[in-house]
N, C-alpha and C positions, 0 to 999 in steps of 0.2 A: 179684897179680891186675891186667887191665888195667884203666882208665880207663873209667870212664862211657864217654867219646866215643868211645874205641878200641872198647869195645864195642858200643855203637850205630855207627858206621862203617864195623863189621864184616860188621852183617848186612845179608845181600840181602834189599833190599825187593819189595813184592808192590803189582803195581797199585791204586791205592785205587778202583777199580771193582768190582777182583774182591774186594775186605776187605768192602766195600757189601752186593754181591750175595751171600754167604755170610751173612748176617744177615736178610735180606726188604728191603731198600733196595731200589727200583724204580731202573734207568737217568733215568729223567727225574726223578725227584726228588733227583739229582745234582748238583751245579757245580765239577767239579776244579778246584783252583788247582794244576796239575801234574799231574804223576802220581801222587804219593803223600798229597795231602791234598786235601779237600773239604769242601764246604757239604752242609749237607740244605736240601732245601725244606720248608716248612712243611705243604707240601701232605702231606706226609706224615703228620702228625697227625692229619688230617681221614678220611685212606686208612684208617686204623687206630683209629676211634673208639670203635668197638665192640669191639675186641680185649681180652680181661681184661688185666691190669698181672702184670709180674711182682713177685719178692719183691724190696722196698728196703734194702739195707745201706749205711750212713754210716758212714765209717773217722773215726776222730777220734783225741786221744792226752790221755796225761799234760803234764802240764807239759814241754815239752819244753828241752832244751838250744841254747846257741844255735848250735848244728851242724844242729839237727834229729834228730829221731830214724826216719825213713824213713815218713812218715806216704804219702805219694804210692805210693813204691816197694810199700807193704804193700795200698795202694788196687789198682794195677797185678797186683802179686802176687795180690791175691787171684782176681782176675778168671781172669787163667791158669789159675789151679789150681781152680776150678771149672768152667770148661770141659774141666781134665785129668780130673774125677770123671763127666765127660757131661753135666758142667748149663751151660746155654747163656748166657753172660755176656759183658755188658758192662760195659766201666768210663768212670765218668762225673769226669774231673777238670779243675780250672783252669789258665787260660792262665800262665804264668810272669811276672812282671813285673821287665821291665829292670831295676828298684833293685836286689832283691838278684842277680840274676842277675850285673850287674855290681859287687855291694857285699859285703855276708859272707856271704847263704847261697850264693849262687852258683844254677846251673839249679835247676828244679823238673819235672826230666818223669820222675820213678824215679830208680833206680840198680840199676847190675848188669846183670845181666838179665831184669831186673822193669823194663824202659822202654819211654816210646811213642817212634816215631821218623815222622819226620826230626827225630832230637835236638836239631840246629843250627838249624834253618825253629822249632820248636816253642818254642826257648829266645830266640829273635832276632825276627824282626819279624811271623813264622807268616802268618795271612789277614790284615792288618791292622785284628783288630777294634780293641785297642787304641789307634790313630792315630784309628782314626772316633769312640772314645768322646774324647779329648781334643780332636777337632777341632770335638763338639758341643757340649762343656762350653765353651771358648773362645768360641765364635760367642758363647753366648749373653751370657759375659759383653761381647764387646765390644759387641752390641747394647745392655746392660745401659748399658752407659757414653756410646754413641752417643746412648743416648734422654736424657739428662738432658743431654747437651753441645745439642742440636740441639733444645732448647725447653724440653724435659720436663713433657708435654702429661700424663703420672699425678701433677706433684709429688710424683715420688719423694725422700726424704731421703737423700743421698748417705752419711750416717753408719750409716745404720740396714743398709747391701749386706752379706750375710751369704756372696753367692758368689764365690767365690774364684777363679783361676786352678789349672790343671793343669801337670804337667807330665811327662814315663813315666821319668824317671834317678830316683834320691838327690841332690838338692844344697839341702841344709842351709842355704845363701845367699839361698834365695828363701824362705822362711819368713815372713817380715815384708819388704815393697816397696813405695815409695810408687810409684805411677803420675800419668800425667798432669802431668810435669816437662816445664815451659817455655812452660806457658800458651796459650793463643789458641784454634789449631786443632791443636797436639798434645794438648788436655784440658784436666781440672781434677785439682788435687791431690788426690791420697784415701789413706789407709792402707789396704793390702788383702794377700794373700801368697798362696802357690802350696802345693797340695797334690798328692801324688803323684798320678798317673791314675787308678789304682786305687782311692784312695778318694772318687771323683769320684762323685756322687749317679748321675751316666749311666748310671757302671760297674753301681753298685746297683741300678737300674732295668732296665738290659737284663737283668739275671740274675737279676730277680724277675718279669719280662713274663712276659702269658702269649699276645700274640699282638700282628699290630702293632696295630689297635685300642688297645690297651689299655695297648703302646707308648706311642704318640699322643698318649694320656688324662695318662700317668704325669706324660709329660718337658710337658706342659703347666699342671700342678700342680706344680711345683717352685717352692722356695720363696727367692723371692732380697733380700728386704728388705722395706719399709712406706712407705707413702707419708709425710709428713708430719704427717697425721691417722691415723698406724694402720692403714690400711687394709694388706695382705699384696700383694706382688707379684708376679706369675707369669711364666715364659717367654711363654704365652698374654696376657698384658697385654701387651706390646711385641713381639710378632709373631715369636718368633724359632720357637717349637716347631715348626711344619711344618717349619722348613731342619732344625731338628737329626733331628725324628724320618727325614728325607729323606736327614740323612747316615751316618744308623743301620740303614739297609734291606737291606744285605747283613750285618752285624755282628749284624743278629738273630738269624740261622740261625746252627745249631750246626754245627760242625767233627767231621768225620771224620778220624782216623789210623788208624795197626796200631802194636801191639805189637812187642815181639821175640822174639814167637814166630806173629805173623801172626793176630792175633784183635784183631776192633776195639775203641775206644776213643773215647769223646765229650770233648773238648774245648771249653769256650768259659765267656769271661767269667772276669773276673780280679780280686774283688773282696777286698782283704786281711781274713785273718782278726781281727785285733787293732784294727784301723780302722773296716770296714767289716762286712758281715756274714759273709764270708769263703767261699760256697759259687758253687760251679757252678751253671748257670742251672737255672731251672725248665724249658725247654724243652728242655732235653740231654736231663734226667732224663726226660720224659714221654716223648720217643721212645724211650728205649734199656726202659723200662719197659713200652711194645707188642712192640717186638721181642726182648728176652728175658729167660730167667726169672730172671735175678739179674741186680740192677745195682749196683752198686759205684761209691758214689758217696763225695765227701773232702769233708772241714771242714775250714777252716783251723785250725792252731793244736791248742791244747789244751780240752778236753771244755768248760773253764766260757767259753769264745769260741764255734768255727765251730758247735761241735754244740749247745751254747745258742741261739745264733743260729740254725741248721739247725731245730731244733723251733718255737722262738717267733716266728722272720719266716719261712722258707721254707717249712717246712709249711702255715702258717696260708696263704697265699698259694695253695700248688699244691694244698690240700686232700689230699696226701699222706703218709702217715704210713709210719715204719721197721718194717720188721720184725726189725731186729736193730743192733747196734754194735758195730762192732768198735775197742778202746781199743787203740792202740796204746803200747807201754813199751819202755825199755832197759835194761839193766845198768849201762851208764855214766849214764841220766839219773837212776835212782834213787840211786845211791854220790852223784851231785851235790846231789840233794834231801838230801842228809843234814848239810850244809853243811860239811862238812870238805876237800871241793874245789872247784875253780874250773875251768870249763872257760869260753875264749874264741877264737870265731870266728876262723878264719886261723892258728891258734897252735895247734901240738901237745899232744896229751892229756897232763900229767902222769903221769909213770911211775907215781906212786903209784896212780893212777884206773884204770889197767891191768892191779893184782895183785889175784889173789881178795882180797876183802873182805865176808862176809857180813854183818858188823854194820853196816859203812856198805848197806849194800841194804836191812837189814832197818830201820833207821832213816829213810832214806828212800823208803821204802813209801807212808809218811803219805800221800803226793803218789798215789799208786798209789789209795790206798783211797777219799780225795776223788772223786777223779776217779770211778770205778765208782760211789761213792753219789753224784756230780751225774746219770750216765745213768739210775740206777734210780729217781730222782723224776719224769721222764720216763715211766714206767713201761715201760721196751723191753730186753730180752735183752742182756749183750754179753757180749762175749765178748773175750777179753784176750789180742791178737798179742804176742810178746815178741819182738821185733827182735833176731837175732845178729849178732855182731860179733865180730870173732876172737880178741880176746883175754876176752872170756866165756868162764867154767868151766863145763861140766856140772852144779857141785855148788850154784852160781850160778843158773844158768837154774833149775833147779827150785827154788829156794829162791824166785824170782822166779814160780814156777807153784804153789805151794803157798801165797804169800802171796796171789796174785790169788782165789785158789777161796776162801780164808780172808773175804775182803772181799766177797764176794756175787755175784762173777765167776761165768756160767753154765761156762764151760770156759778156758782159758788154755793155748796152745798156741804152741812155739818157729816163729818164722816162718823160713825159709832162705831163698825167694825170690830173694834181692841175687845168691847163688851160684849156686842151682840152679834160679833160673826156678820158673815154672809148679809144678814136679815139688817141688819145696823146701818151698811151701806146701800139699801135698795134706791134711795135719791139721788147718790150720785150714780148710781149707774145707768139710772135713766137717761142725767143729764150728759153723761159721756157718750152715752149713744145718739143722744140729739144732737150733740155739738159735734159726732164723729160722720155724721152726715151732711155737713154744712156743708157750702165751696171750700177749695183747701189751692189756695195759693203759693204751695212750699218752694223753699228756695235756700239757696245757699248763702253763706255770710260774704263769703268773700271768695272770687276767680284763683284757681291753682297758679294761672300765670301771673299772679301779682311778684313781687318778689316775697323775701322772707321779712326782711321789715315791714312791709305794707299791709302784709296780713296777719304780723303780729298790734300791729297797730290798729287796725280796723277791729281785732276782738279788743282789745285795750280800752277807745275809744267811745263802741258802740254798745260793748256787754259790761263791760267792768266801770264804762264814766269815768277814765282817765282824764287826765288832760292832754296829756302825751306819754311816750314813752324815754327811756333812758337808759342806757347799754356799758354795762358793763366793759373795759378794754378786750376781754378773754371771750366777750359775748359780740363783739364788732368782729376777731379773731375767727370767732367759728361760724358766724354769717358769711365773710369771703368763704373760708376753707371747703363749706358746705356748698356753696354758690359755685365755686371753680369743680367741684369734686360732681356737678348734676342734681344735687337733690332738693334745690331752690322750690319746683315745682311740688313739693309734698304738701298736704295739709297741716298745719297747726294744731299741736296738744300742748295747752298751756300747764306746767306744775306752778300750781298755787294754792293757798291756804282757802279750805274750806268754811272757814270763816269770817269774810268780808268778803264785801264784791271787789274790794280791793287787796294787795300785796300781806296788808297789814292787819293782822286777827282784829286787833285793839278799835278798828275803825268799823263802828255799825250802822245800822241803818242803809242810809245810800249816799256815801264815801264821793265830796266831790272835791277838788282843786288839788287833785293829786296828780304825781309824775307816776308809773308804774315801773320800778326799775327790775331788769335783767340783768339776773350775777352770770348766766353760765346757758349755753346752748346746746344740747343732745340731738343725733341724729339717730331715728328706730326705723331706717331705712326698710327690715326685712317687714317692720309692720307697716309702714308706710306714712310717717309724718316725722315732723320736727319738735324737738323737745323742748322747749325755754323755761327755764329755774328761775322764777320770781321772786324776787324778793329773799328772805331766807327760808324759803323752802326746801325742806329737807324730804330725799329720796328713803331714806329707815326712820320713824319714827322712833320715839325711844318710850319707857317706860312712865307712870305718874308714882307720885308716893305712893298708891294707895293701892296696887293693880288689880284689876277684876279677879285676873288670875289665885289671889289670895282666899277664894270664895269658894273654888274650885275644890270637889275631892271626891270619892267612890267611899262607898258603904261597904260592909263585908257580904253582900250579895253580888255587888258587882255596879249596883245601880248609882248614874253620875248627879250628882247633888252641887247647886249652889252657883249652877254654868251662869241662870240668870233669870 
């Protein structure tokens, strides 16, 4: 089969006017960056306020491998194949982010022919909301540092700056950086370090706004250190929030593409599932939810990250609730929950991983069944996409469909899509629509008024199968500081490793007689929760030997070759 790109540079594209106008997009509430991608206006929101909401679907997964297990392409996929059944759909997924795009996962716009295009525009530098979320996060820190160089008229404590720099690669090197080398009028010395874009508080904030107001509000609450006496210090303290939310005003509006098969797709905002809260803005979702009846929206990552998150910060935010789940699984990610293989990034599947094996599937299931009892404490429908891949057996995929029905799966259904497009997924979209009309019991994990331990431990406990938790000195430290300072009452965004349900990559399947420990506490006040750094989780990923990026390169036409 070809290539992703081969096949995205295959298809003839269709004006993004005319993808618009097929949906209820008004011409003026348009802003083409070309021909084939665009802005909405927000006016649009307003146009449609009274319009009822269509039905909500959040694609989430299993514990996934570090390949991925087509979480995007199954999001895409579904969309098609409910507009193949006459139900009018759109799909709502996140921007790509440069690190892995050039590091091991490689793009994130589908696969197959379950993708949105301009593949190359979507996976590369797209509308530039990206560049305007780290050119706001930067401003503010150099403000940060200009107001204490040039008098420092808050008596800010230079130890206490908790913001950090951005930056949109993997490089591992900036991690820990002192700044302000050589004195005078190049600064002062300070320990500080750079974190990816995407897990940039902005990122988090534009993709939890619910309008600029509120924009405004957000990035002027942000929380950047304490004066000397304690007091907390804001963007809105040292004057910087007006420039950023000013360099944020086209980056608010969501992004229009098409498919490959010419039905639209909401793009915007790119915030990592294992870092950050991992979803697509709230404002994607609300418009493609007036304009039609299903929307198809992703979480990063795996069920106890994006769709965690998805329930307990985005919901609670857009007052929106799901009407169904779809858990995405593998054949190969389950034989790897079983711990008798290895699969890594860049490096071909062991042969062994490739031959029917049903004991390894049925062993690791564990991971399978977790994951469907974290969605059903939620109280929402899912339904369980089973990802083919060619070397899958028949006798396999059902054994992988009989174990999901077994674990409390409303339906479990083989997804084709990556092959057959649209047409490939037509069974599960029936099934998501069966199950997206069930009773929906939705609920939240845990009460705002818990404190900050209680609800770090209730996700600990009930998603991840701890046994307890364990707190770092520096992370007891900034639970008071946090607690004296008001912000007790925020929601939980756990940073943890997308690969176990636990702390720990090495631990698969479903990881039990563990402690979960906490090195370090973040407060993303302007986006509204509390940050806790599990384990060694790192906020910049860094590079692999091997990097995608090395794949990468243009022809003497112009044309991009080798993305993925």
């Amino acid at each position: 089969m070809r290539s992703d790109l081969e096949i995205a540079q295959s298809i003839p594209l269709i004006p993004i006017t005319e993808i618009a106008s097929r949906i209820g997009i008004n011409e003026d509430e348009l802003e083409p960056h070309g021909k084939y991608k665009a802005k909405i206006s927000l006016q649009l929101l307003e146009r449609l306020k009274d319009k009822q909401n269509g039905k909500y679907i959040d694609v989430t997964a299993i514990t996934p491998t570090p390949l991925g297990e087509g979480k995007t392409l199954t999001t895409i996929g579904l969309s098609l194949s409910l507009n193949k059944i006459n139900k009018k759909a759109v799909a709502c997924i996140r921007q790509p982010s440069l690190g892995p795009v050039f590091g091991i996962k490689g793009g994130a716009a589908g696969g197959g022919y379950a993708q949105v295009l301009p593949m190359e525009d979507i996976n590369l530098h797209f509308t530039g909301d990206v560049h305007a979320v780290g050119a706001a996060h930067n401003l503010c820190a150099a403000f940060l540092d200009n107001h204490i160089l040039k008098g420092n008229a808050h008596n800010i404590d230079p130890q206490s700056i908790v913001w950090r720099r951005v930056v949109g690669v993997n490089d591992r090197f900036l991690r820990e950086v002192i700044v302000g080398l050589g004195g005078g009028e190049n600064g002062f010395l300070r320990e500080t370090g750079f974190d990816i874009t995407e897990a940039s508080e902005v990122m988090a904030i534009l993709a939890l706004t619910t309008g600029v107001s509120d924009l405004r509000r957000r990035l002027g609450k942000i929380f950047l250190g304490t004066t000397y006496e304690g007091k907390s210090i804001t963007p809105e303290d040292i004057k910087v929030a007006g420039a950023m939310a000013a360099l944020l005003k086209d980056a608010l509006k969501p992004n229009i593409i098409q498919t490959t098969e010419g039905t639209a797709c909401f793009i915007h905002t790119g915030p990592f599932g294992n870092i950050a809260h991992g979803n697509s803005s709230i404002l994607s979702d609300r418009m493609a939810l007036k304009l039609a009846d299903y929307v198809v929206t992703e979480s990063g990552f795996g069920a106890d990250l994006g769709a965690e998150k998805f329930m307990d910060i985005k919901c609670r935010y857009s007052g929106l609730k799901p009407d169904c789940v779809v858990l995405v699984c593998s054949v190969r990610a389950l034989k790897m929950h079983s711990g008798k293989f290895e699969v890594v990034a860049g490096k071909p599947l062991a042969p062994e991983l490739c031959k029917e094996n049903p004991q390894a599937i049925t062993a690791g299931s564990v991971n399978l069944q977790k994951q469907i009892e974290n969605i059903r404490i939620f109280g929402v429908p899912v339904v369980v996409a089973i990802n083919k891949f060619e070397t899958d057996t028949d006798r396999e995929l059902e054994l992988v469909r009989e174990l999901a029905l077994k674990y409390g799966a409303d339906d479990a259904v083989v997804n084709l899509a990556y092959s057959e497009g649209g047409n490939g997924a037509r069974e599960l979209a029936q099934a998501v629509v069966n199950a997206a009309d069930k009773p929906n019991n939705f609920n939240f994990l845990y009460p705002l008024e818990a404190s900050i331990k209680e609800k770090i431990e209730t996700i600990a406990v009930k998603i991840y199968g701890a046994d307890g938790v364990s707190y770092h000195p520096l992370a007891e430290k900034k639970i008071k500081q946090y607690t004296d300072l008001g912000f007790d009452k925020l929601p939980i965004c756990m940073a943890k490793t997308h690969l176990s349900l636990s702390h720990d990559p090495a631990l698969k399947g479903r990881p039990k007689n563990f402690t979960l420990p906490i090195r370090d506490i973040r407060a993303s006040v302007g986006a509204g929760f509390i940050y806790p750094l599990c384990g060694k989780m790192q906020t910049m990923p860094g590079l692999p030997s091997s990097p995608c990026g090395e794949k990468v390169d243009i022809d003497e036409t112009g044309k991009i070759k080798g993305l993925f």
